[in-house]
Each structure stands twice: as C-alpha cells, then as structure tokens.
DSSP file (Angstrom, degrees, kcal/mol; ACC not computed):
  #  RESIDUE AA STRUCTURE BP1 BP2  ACC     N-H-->O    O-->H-N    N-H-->O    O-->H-N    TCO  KAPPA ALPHA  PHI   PSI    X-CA   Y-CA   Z-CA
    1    1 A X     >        0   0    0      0, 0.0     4,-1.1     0, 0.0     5,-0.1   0.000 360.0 360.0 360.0 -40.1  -25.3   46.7  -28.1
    2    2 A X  H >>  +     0   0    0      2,-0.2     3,-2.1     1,-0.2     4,-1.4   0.916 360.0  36.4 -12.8 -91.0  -22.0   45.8  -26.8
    3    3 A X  H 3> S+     0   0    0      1,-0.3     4,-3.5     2,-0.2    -1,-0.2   0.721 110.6  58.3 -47.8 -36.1  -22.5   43.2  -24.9
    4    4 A X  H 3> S+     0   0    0      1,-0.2     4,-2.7     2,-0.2    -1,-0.3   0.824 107.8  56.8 -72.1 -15.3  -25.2   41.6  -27.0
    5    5 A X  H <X S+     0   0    0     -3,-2.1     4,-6.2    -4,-1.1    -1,-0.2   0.911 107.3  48.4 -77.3 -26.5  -22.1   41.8  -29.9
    6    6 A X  H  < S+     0   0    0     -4,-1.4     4,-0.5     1,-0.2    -1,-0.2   0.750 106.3  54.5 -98.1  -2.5  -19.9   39.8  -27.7
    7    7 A X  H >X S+     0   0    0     -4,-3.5     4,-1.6    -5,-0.1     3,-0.6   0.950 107.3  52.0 -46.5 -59.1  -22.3   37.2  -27.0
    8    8 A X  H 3X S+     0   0    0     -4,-2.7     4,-0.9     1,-0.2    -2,-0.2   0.811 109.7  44.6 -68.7 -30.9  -22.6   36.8  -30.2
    9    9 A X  H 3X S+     0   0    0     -4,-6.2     4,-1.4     2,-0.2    -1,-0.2   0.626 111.9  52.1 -75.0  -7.1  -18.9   36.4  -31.1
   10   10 A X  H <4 S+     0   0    0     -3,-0.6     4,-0.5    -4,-0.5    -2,-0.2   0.802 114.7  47.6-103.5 -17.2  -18.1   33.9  -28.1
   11   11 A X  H  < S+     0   0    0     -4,-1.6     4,-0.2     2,-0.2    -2,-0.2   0.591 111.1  46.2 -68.2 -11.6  -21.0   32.0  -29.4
   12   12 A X  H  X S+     0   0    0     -4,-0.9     4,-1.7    -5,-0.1     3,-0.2   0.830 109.6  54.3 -60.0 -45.4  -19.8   32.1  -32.9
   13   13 A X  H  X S+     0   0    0     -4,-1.4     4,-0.9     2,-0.2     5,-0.2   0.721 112.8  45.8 -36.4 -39.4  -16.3   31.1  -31.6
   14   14 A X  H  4 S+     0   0    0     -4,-0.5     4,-0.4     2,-0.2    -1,-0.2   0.658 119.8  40.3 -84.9 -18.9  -18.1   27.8  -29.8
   15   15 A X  H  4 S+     0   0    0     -3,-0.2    -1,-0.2    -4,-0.2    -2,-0.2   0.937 117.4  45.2 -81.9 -43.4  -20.1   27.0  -32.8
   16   16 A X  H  < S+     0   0    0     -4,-1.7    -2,-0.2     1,-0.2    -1,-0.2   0.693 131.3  20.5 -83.8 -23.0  -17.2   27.8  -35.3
   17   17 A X  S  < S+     0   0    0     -4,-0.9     2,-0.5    -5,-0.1    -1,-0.2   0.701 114.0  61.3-123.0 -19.7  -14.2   25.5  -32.8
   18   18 A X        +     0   0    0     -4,-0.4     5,-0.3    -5,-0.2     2,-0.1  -0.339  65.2 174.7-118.8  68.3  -16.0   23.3  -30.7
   19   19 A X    >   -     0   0    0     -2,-0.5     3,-3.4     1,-0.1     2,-1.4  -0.330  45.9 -99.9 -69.9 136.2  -18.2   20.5  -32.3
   20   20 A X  T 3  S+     0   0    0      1,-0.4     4,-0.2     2,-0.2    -1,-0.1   0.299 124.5  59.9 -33.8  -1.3  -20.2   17.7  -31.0
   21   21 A X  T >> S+     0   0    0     -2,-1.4     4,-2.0     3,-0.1     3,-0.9   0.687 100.3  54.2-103.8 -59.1  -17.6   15.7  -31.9
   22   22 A X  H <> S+     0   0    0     -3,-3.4     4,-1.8     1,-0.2    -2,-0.2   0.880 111.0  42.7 -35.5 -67.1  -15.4   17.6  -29.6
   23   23 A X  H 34 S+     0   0    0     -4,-0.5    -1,-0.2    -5,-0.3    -3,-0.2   0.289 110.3  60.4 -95.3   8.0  -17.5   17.3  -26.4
   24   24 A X  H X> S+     0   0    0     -3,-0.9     4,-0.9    -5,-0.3     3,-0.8   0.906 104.7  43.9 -56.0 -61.1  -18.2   13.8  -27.0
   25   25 A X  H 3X S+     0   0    0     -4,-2.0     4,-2.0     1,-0.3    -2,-0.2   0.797 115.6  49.3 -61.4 -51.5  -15.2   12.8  -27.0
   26   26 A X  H 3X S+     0   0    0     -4,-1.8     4,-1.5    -5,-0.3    -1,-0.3   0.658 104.6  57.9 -65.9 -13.3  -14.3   14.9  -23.8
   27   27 A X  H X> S+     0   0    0     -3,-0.8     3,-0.9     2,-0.2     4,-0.5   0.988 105.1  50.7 -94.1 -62.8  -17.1   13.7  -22.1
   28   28 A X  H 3X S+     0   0    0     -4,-0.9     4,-1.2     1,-0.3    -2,-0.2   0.443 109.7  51.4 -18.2 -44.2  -15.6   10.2  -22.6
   29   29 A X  H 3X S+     0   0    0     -4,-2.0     4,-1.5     2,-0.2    -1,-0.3   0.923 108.2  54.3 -28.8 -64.5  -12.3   11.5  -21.3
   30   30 A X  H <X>S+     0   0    0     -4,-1.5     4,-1.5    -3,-0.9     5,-0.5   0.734 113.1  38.1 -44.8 -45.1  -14.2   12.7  -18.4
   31   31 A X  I  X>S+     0   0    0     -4,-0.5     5,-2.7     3,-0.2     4,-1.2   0.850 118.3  46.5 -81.7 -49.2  -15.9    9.3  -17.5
   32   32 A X  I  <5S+     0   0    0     -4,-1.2    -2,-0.2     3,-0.2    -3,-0.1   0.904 112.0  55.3 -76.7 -30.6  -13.0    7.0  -18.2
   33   33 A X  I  <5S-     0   0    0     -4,-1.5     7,-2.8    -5,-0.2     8,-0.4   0.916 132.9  -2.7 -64.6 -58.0  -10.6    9.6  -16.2
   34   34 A X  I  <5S+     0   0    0     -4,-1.5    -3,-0.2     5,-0.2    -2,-0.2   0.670 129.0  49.3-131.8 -12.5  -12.6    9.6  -13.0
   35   35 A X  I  <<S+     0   0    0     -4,-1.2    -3,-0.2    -5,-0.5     4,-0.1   0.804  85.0  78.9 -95.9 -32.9  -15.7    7.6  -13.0
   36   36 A X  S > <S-     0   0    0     -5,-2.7     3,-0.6     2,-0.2    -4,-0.1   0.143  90.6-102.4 -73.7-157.3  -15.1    4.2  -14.4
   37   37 A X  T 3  S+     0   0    0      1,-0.3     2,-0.5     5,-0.1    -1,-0.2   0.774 125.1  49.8 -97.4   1.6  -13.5    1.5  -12.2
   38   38 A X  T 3  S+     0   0    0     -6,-0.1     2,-0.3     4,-0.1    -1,-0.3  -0.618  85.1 138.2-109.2  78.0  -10.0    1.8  -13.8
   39   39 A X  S X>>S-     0   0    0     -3,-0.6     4,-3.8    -2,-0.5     3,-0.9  -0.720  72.1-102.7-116.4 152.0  -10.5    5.6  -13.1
   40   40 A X  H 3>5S+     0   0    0     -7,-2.8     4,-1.5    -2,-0.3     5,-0.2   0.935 119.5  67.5 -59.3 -36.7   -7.0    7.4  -11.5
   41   41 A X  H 3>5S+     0   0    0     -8,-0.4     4,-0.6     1,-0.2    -1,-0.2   0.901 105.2  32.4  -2.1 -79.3   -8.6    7.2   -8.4
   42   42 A X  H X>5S+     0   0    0     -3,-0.9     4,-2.7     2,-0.2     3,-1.0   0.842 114.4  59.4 -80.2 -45.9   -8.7    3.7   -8.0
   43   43 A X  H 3X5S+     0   0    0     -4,-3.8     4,-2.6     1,-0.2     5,-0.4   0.939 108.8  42.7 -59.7 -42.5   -5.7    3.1   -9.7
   44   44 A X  H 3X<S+     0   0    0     -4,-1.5     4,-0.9    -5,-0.6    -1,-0.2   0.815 112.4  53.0 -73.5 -18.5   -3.7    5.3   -7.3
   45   45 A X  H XX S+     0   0    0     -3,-1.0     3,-1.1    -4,-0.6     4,-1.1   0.937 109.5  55.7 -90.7 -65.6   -5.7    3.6   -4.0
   46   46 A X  H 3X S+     0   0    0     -4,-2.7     4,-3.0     1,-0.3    -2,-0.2   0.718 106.8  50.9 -60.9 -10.7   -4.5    0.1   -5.7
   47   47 A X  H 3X S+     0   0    0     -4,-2.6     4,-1.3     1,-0.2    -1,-0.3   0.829 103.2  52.8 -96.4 -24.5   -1.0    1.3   -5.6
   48   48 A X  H <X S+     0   0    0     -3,-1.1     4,-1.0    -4,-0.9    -1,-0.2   0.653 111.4  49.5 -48.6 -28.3   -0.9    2.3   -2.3
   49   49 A X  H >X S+     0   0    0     -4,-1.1     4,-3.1     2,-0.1     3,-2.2   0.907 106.5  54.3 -78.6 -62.3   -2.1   -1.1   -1.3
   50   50 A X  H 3< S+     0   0    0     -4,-3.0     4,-0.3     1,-0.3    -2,-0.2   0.711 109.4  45.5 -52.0 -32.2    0.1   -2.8   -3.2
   51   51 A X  H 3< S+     0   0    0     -4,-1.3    -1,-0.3     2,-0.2     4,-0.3   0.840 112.8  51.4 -61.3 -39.4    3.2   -1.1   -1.7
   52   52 A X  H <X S+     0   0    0     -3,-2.2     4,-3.1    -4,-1.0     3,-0.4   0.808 107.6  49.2 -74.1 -25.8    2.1   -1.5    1.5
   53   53 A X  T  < S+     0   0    0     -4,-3.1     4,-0.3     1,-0.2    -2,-0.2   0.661 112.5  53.0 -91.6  14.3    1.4   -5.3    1.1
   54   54 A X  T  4 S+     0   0    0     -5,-0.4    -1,-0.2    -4,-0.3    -2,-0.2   0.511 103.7  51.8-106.7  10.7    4.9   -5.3   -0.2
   55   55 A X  T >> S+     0   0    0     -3,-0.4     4,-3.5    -4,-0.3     3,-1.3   0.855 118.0  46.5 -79.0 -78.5    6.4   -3.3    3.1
   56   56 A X  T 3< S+     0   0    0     -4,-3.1    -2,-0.1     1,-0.2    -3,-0.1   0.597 106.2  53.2 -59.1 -10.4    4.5   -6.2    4.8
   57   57 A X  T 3> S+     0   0    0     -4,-0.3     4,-1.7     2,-0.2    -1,-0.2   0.562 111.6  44.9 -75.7 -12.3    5.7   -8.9    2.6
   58   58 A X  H <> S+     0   0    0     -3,-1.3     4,-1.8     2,-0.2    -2,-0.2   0.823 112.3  52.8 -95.5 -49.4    9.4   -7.9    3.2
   59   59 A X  H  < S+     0   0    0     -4,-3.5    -2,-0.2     2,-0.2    -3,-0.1   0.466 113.7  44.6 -84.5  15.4    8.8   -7.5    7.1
   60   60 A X  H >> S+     0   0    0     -5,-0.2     3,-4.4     3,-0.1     4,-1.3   0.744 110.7  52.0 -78.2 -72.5    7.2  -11.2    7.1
   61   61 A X  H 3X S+     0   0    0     -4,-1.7     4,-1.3     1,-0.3    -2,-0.2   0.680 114.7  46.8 -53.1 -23.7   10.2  -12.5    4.8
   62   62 A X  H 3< S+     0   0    0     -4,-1.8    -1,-0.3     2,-0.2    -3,-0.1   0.343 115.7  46.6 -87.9  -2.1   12.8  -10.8    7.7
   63   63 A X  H <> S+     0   0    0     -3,-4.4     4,-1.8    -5,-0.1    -2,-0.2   0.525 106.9  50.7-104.7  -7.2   11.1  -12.1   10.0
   64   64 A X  H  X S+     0   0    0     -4,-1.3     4,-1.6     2,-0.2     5,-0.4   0.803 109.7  56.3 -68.9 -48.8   10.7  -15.4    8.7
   65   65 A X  H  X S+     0   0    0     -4,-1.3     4,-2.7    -5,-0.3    -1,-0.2   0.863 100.9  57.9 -46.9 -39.7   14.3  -15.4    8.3
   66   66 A X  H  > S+     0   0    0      2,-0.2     4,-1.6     1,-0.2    -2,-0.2   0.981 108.7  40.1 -62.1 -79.2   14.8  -14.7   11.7
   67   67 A X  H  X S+     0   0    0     -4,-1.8     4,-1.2     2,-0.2    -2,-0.2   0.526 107.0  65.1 -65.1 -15.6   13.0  -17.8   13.1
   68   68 A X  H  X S+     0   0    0     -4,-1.6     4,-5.3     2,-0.2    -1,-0.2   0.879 108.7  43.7 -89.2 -58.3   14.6  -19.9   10.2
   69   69 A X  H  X S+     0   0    0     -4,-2.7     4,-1.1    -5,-0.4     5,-0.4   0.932 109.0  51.2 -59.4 -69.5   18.1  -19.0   12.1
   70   70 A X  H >X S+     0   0    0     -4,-1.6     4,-2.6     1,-0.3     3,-1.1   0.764 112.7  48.1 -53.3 -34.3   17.1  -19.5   15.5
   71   71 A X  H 3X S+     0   0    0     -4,-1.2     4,-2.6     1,-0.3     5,-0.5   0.990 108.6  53.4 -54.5 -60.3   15.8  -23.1   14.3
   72   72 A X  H 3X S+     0   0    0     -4,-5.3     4,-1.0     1,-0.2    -1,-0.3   0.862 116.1  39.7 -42.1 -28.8   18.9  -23.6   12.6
   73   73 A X  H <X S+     0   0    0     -3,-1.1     4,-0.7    -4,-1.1     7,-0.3   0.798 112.5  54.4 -88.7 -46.7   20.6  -22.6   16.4
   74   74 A X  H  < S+     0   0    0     -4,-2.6     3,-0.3    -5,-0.4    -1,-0.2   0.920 112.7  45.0 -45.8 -60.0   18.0  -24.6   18.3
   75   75 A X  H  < S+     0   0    0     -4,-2.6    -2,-0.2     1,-0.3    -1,-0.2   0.903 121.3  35.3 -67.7 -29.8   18.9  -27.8   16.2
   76   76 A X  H  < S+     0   0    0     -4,-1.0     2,-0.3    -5,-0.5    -1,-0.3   0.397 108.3  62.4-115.3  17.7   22.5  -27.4   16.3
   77   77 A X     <  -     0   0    0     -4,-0.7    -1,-0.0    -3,-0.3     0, 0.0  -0.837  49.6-165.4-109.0 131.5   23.4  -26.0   19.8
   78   78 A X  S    S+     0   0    0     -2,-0.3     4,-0.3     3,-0.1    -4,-0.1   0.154  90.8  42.5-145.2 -27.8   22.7  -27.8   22.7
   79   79 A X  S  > S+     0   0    0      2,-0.1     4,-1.7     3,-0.1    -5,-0.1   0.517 113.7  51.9-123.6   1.5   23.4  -24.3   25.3
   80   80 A X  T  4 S+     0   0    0     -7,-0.3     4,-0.1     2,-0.2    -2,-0.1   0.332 108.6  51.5 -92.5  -0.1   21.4  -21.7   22.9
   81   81 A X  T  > S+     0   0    0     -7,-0.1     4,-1.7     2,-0.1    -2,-0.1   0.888 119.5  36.7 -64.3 -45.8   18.5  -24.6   23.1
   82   82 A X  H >> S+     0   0    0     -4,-0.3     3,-1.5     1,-0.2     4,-0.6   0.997 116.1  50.7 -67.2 -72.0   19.0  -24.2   27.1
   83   83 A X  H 3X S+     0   0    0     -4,-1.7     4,-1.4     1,-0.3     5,-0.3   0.700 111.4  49.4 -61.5 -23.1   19.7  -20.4   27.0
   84   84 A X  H 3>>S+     0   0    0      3,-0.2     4,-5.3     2,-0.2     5,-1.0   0.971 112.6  51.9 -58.9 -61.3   16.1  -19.8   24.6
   85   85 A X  H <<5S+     0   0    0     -4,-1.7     6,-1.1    -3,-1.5    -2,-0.2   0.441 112.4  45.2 -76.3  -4.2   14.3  -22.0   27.3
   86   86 A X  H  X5S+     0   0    0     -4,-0.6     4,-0.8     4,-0.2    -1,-0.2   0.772 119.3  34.2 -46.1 -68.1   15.5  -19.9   30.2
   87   87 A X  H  <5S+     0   0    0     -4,-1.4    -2,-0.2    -5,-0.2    -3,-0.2   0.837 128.7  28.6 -93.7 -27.9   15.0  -16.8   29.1
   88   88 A X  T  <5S+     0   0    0     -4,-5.3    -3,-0.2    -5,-0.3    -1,-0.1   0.896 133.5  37.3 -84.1 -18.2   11.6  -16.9   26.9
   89   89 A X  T  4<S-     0   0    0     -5,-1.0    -2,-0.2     2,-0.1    -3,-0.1   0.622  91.9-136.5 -93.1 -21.4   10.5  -19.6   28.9
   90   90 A X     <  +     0   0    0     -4,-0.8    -4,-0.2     1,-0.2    -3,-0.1   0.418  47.9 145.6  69.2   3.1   11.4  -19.4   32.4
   91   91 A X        +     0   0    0     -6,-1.1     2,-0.2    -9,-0.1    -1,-0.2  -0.021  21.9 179.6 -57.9 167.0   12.5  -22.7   33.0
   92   92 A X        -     0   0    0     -3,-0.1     2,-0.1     6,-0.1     3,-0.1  -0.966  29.7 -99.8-172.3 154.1   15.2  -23.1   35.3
   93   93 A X    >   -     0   0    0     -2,-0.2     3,-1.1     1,-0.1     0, 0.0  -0.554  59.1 -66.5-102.7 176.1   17.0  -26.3   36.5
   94   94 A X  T 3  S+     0   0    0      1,-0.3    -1,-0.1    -2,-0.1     3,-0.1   0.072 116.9  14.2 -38.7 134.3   16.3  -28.0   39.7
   95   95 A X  T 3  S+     0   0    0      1,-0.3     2,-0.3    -3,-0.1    -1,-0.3   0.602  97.0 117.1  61.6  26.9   17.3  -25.8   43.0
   96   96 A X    <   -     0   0    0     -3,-1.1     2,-0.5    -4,-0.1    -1,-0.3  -0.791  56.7-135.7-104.0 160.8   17.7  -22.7   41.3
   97   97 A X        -     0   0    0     -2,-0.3     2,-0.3    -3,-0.1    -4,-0.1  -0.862  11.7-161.0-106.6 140.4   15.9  -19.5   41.8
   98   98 A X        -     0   0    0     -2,-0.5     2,-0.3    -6,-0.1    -6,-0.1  -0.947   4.4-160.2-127.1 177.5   14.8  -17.4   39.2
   99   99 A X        -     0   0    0     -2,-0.3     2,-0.6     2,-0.0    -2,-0.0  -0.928  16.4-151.2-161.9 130.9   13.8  -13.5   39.5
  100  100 A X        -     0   0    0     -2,-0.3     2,-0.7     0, 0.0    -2,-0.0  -0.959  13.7-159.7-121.5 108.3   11.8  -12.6   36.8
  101  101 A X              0   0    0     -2,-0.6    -2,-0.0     1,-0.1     0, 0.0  -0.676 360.0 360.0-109.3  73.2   12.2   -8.6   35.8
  102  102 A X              0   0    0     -2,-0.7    -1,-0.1     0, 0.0     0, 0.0   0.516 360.0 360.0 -87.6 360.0    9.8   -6.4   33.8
C-alpha cells in the first residue's frame, strides 16, 4: 500500500511539474547540444584544428622569415653566398679537399 502510494505521488509530481511542453523543449536542447552539426562536439574538434593550423601558420611565417633573411644575405654578401655554397652544398674551390662529417 505503500509503495503503490508513492507511485502514485511521483507520478502526480510528473504530471503536476513536467508538461509536454517541458520535454519538448528538452528534447530540442538534447538534439541541438549533441546531435546536430553545430553540436559542442564539433564545435570543440573545429577549435582544435583551428589552433593547430594557427601553430602551423606561425611556424611557416618564422620560417618564411628565415629564408627571407638569408636571401637578403645571399644578395648582399658576396662570402656568406660562398660560405652557404660550401657548407649546404659541398662545393669547394679548385685543389682543395673537402671531408664531409655526419
């Protein structure tokens, strides 16, 4: 008799506070929250790319930078032209030896 009373009050409680209106609406929460395609999910995977292709966009632009000096160095020096084409290159001028070390 008990039990059967407090059935009947937690379904009186559900009838009397929670309306179809109620669990429409949360079931629309529900869907938009995690299912659709702007769901927090996705949102959170697109912001993780984006950070990372803005990690790599910064370690492109520093390295771009990079090659931008040594062209500047190339063009306007005449023994850090030589000393590039030595050492990445291995050139070396007539009668010399070179010893190559890795």
């Amino acid at each position: 008799m008990e039990e059967k009373k407090q059935k009947n009050s937690f379904i009186g409680w559900c009838r009397r506070y929670i309306s179809l209106l109620f669990v429409g609406l949360l079931a629309l929460y529900v869907y938009v929250l995690f299912f659709n395609d702007n769901s927090y999910g996705h949102l959170r995977e697109l912001h993780g790319e984006i950070k990372r292709l803005e990690r790599e966009k910064k370690e492109n632009r520093d390295t771009l930078n990079k090659y931008y000096e040594l062209n500047r160095l190339l063009l306007s020096d005449k023994e850090e032209l030589e000393r590039v084409a030595r050492e990445k290159y291995g050139m070396q001028r007539p009668g010399e030896d070179v010893y190559i070390i890795e």
